[in-house]
Every structure is written in C-alpha cells, then in structure tokens.
C-alpha positions as CSV (number, residue, x, y, z in Angstrom):
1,X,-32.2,4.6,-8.5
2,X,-28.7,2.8,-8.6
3,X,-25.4,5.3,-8.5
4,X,-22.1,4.4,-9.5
5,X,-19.8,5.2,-6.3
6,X,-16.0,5.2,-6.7
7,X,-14.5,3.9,-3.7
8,X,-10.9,2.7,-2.6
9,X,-11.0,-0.7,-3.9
10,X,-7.8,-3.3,-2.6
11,X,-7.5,-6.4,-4.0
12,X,-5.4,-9.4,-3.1
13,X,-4.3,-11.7,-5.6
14,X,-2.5,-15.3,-5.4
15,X,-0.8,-16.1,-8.3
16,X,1.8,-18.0,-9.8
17,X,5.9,-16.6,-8.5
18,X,6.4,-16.7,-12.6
19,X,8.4,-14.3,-15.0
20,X,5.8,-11.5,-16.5
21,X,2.7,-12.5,-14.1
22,X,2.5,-8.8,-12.8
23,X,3.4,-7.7,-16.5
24,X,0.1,-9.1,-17.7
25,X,-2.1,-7.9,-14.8
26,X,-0.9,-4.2,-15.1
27,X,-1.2,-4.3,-19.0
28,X,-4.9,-5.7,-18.2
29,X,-5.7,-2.4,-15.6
30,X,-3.8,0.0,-17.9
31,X,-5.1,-1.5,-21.0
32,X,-8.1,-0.5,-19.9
33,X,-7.6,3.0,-18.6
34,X,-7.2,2.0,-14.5
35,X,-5.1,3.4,-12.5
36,X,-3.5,1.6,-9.4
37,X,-2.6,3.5,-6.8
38,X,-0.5,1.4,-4.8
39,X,0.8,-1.9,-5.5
40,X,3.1,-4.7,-3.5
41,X,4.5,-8.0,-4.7
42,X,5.8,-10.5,-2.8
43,X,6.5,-14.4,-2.1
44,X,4.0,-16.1,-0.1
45,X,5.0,-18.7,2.6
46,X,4.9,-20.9,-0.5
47,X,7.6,-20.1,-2.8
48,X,5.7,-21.4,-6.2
49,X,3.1,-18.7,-5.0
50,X,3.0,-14.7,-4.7
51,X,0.6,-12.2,-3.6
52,X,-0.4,-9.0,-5.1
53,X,-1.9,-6.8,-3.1
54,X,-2.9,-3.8,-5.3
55,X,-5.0,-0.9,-4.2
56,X,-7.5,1.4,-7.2
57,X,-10.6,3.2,-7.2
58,X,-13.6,2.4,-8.8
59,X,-17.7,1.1,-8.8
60,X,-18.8,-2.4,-8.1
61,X,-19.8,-3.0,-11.9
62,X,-16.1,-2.0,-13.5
63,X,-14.2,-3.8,-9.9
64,X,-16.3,-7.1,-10.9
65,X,-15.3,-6.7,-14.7
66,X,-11.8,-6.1,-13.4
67,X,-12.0,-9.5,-11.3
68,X,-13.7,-11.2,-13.7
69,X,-10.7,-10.7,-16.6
70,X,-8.1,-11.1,-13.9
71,X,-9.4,-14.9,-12.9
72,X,-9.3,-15.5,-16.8
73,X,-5.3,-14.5,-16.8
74,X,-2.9,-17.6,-16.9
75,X,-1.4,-18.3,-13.6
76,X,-3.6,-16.8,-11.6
77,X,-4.9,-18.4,-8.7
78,X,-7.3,-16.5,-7.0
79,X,-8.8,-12.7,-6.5
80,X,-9.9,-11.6,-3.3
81,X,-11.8,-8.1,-2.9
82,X,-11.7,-7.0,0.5
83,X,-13.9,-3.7,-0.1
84,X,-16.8,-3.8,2.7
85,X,-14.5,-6.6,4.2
86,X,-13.1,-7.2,7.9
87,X,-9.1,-6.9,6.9
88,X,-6.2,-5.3,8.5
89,X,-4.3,-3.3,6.2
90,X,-0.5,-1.7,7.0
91,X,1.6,0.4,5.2
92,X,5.8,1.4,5.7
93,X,7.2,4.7,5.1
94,X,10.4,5.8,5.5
95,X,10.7,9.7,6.0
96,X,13.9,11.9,5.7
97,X,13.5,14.9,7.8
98,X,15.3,17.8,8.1
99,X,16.7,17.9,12.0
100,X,17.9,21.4,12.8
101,X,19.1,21.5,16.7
102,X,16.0,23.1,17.8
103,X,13.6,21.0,15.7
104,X,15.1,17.4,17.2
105,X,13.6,16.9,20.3
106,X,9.7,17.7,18.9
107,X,10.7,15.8,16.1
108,X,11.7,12.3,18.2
109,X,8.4,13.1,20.5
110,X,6.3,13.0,17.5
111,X,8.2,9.3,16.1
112,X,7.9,8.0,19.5
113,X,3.6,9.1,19.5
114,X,3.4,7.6,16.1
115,X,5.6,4.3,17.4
116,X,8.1,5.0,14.9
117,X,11.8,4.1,14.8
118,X,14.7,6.2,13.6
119,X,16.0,4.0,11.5
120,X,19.2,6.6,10.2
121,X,20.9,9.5,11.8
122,X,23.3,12.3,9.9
123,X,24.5,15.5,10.6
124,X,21.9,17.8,9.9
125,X,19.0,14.7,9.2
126,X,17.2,11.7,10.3
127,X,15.8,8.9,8.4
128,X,12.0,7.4,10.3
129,X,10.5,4.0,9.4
130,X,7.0,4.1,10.5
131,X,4.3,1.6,10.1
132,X,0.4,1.8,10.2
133,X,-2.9,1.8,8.4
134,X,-2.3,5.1,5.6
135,X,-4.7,7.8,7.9
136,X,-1.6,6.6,10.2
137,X,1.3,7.2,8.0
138,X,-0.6,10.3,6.4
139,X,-1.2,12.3,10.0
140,X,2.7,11.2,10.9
141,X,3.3,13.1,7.1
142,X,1.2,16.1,8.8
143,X,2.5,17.1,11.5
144,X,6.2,17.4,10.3
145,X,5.6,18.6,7.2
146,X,6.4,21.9,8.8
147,X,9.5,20.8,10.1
148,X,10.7,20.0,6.8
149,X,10.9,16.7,4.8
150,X,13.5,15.5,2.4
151,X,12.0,12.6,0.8
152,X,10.0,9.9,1.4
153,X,9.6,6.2,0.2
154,X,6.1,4.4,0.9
155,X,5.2,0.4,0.6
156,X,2.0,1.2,-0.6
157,X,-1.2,-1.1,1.1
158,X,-0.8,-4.6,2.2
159,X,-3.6,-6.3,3.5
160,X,-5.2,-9.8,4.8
161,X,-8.7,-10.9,5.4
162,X,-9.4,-11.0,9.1
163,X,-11.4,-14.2,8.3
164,X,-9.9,-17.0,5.6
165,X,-11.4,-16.3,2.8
C-alpha cells in the first residue's frame, strides 16, 4: 500500500533574470493552494540567469505536478529537486537581542559556540548575523530566546547539489 508523505521539499530553479519570472511561479504555487515556506532570488554568475531556490512541503505525486507545470512556464530553464539528494543547504539570520549587563557575557559565549558575528552593538542591544543549516539557526533561536529577542530577519534556505546536476 502506497502513502502520501509530506516532506520538506526545496527546489532550485534557473530561470530567466526577466521582469515578472517569480511573479508567474508564485501565482502557479498559490494558484494552486501551495504554500512556500521560504523563498530566495538571486543572480547567478551569469547575469541573463537567476536562481530560485524555494523551499514547500508536499508528496512526490503533487512535487512532480508542481515541476512538471513549472518546466512548462516561459523563461524557465531548469527545475532541480534536491529532496533525497546530497546538497548543502545554509541559511542567514540576523537576531536582535536584548543585552542587559548581566546577560552580555552568556550572550557573546553562545555567538561565539554557534560561530556567529555581532554584526551591531547599542546601548541596551546587540544585533548577531549567524549562518548554518536551519536545525543551526533554530537551536541558536533556542537558547536565547530566554534572554530576550527583539526581532529577527531570516534568508530562508539556499541550497546547491553536492554533485552537478
């Protein structure tokens, strides 16, 4: 017996650096009811090219429809899956904590464990940039959650194959 099985799916797309490109593919997923959880844009080392890497959940049959009806989308290039794939994956997250007097040694300990950088300093505040896989950036959240966070601003994923693909 076959189950569906959600699982994190992150997909890398190459596609034309053209004016309403990611317009079209996020009408396609929300179109059809998909939600994407993270979601990065950028030029490749060729500038008539982009990557989108783009992170949602769902079973093989609805991620191969999804990849399937990307491909047929003008200016795209290619669709790479890299679920069940060797790829290394990073995230950024810049963190504003809270840095009473008594909190600011603990707090530096923990960036420096984590191989953070503090990236802004203020009066009562500082401002970390750390970088990692998100279990990374999600234990960093963790353990100074207690210490008191102001805001925070994530990348989302960004991945490549270990392997060309």
């Amino acid at each position: 017996m076959n189950e569906k099985k959600d699982e994190k799916r992150i997909l890398s797309l190459l596609v034309d650096n053209q004016p309403g490109v990611l317009s079209r593919i996020v009408g396609l997923f929300s179109g059809r009811g998909f939600n994407i959880e993270s979601l990065c844009v950028a030029e490749t080392n060729d500038p008539l090219v982009s990557r989108i890497t783009l992170v949602t959940w769902g079973d093989t049959v609805i991620s191969e429809q999804i990849k399937k009806q990307i491909n047929k989308l003008i200016n795209v290039i290619k669709v790479l899956d890299y679920t069940g794939t060797a790829f290394v994956q990073r995230e950024m997250a810049l963190v504003r904590i809270r840095a009473k007097p008594e909190h600011r040694a603990e707090i530096l300990r923990t960036v420096d464990i984590f191989r953070g950088r503090v990236v802004d300093v203020g009066t009562d505040f500082y401002t970390i940039e750390v970088t990692g896989d998100e279990e990374k950036i999600n234990a960093f959240l963790n353990l100074v959650k207690p210490i008191g966070i102001n805001e925070i601003a994530r990348t989302g994923a960004i991945a490549l194959a270990r392997e060309k693909q």
